[in-house]
N, C-alpha and C positions, 0 to 999 in steps of 0.2 A: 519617552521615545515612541511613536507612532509606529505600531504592528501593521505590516500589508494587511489584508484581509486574503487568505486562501481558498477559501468556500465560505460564501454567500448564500445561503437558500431560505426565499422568506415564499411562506403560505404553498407552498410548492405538491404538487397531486402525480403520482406515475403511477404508469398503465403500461400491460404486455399485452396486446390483443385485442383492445378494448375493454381487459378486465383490469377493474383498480385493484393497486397492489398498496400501496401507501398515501394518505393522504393528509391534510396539514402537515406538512414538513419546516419545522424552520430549526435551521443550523447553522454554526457560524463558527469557521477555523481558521485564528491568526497567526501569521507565520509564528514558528514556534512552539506553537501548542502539541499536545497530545490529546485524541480525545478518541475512546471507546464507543460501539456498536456492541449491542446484544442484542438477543432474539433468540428463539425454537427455530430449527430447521424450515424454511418455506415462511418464516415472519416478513421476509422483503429484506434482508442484510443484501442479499448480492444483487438486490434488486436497487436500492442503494449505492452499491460500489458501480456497477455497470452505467449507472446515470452520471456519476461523477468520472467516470473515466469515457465516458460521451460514445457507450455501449446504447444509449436508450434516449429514444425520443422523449423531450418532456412535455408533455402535454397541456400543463397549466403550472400557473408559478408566476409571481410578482418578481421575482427575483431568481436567477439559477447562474452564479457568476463561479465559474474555477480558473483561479491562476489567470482573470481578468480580460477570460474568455465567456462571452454569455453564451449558455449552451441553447438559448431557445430558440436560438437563430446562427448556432455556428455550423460552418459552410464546411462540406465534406473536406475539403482539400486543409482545413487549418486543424483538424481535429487530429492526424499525425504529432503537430506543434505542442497542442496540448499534450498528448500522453508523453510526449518525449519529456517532458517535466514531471512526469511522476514518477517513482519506481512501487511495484508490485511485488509484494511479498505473497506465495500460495501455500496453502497447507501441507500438501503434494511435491512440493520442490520445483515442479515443470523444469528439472536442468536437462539438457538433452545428452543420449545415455549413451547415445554413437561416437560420443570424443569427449578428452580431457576437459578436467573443468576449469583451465586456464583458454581451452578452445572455445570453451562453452560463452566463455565472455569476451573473445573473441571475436565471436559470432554476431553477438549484443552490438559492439562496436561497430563493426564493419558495416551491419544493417541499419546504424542510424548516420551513419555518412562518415566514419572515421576512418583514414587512408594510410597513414604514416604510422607504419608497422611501430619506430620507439614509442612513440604517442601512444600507440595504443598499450606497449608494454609497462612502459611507466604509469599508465592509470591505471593497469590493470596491479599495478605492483602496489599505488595507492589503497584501493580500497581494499585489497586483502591485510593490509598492514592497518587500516580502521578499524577492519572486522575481526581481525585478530587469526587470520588464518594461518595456522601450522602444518597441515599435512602437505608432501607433494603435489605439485601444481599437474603436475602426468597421469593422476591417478583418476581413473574414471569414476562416475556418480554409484554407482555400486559399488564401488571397492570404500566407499566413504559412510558413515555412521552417520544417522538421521538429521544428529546437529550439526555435524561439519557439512552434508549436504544445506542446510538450511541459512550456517554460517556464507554456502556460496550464493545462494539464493540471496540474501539478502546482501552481498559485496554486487552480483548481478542487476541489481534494482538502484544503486547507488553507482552505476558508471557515471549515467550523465547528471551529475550532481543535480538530484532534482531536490525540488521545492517540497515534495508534499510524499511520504510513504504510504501507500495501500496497503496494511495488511493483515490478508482474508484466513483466519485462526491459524495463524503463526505458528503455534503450538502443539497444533491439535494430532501431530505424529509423534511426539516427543514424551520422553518419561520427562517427570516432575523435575530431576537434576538438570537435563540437559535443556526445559525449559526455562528454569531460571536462568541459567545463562544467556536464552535469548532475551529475554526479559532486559535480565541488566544491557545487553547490546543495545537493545532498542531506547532505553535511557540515558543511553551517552549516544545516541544521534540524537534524539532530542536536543538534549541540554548544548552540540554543537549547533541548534539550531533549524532543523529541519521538523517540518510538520508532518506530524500521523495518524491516520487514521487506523485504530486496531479492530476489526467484525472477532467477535470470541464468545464463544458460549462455557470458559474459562472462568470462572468467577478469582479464583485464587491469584491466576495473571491479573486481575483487574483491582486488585488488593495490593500490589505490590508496585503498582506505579502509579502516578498522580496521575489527577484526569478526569473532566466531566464524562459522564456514562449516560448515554440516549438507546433508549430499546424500541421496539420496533415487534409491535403486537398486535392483533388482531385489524390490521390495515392502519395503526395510528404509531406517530413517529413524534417519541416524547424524553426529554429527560428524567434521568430515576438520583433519585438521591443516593448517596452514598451508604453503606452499611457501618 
């Protein structure tokens, strides 16, 4: 069976300022895949993520295609399009703390053009039932534990059933129990099908789920073998 291709990046060079940040870049994620980002703090990982979510000019590159969009030429007005296919997982949570985190997706919704109040409660009722969420839907982002905030986070990022998950150390709030259970989450959306991309400087998450590993060191963007 023939994989879409989800990112395309051949020989590819980014820059913030006129300063290179990363350069020979080739990567390549077909629907389906899982594949890991390493690096030290300031290696280019979010420099990285920002380019594929069409945060950053690409300055040179034979190739720079996501979700069959070329970014070296995509026009301000389709770059909305793009990100509406991908969902975003942060370290941080970013739920907003002023309402419910049934609100919270809500919110998600309403801002990418979804009108009809059931519609919107029946998806919202979907992916909490994917993610496995049990707590109170009324309960705001503080009154929730790291992982059930993270558990919302990533039901957040899976409204608009996207194609491809971003997610910038997933983990990196979380003790080791309530890791593995993200962990395992993000293994059963794979295996339903969805591609991801994991940035982690987690080595033990990166032991516990399959997956080419590319790191991202002293401005050079390469794959590392496995341990």
């Amino acid at each position: 069976m023939f994989n879409m291709s989800i990112v395309k990046i051949i020989n590819a060079e980014l820059q913030i300022d006129g300063r290179k940040i990363l350069n020979d870049i080739n990567f390549n994620l077909d629907e389906g895949e899982l594949k890991f980002l390493i690096g030290k703090t300031g290696s280019g990982k979010t420099t990285f993520i920002n380019s594929i979510f069409g945060n950053l000019k690409i300055n040179r590159s034979e190739k720079f295609e996501v979700l069959n969009y070329d970014l070296r030429t995509i026009s301000d007005k389709d770059i909305p399009y793009l990100r509406r296919q991908i969902g975003f997982v942060f370290q941080d949570f970013k739920l907003l703390k002023d309402r419910s985190i049934y609100n919270n997706l809500v919110f998600v919704l309403k801002a990418t053009g979804h009108k009809n109040n059931s519609e919107i409660k029946n998806k919202i009722n979907e992916v909490f039932n994917l993610v496995g969420i049990e707590t109170s839907i009324d309960k705001f982002p503080d009154e929730l534990s790291g992982g059930e905030q993270q558990r919302i986070a990533i039901s957040r990022a899976l409204l608009n059933s996207p194609k491809l998950i971003i997610a910038d150390e997933p983990t990196g709030n979380l003790d080791p129990e309530t890791s593995l259970e993200i962990i395992k989450l993000f293994q059963t959306l794979n295996k339903l099908g969805t591609s991801i991309i994991i940035a982690t400087h987690d080595y033990n998450l990166i032991k516990k789920l399959e997956g080419k590993v590319y790191k991202c060191e002293d401005g050079s963007f390469f794959e590392v073998k496995r341990k």
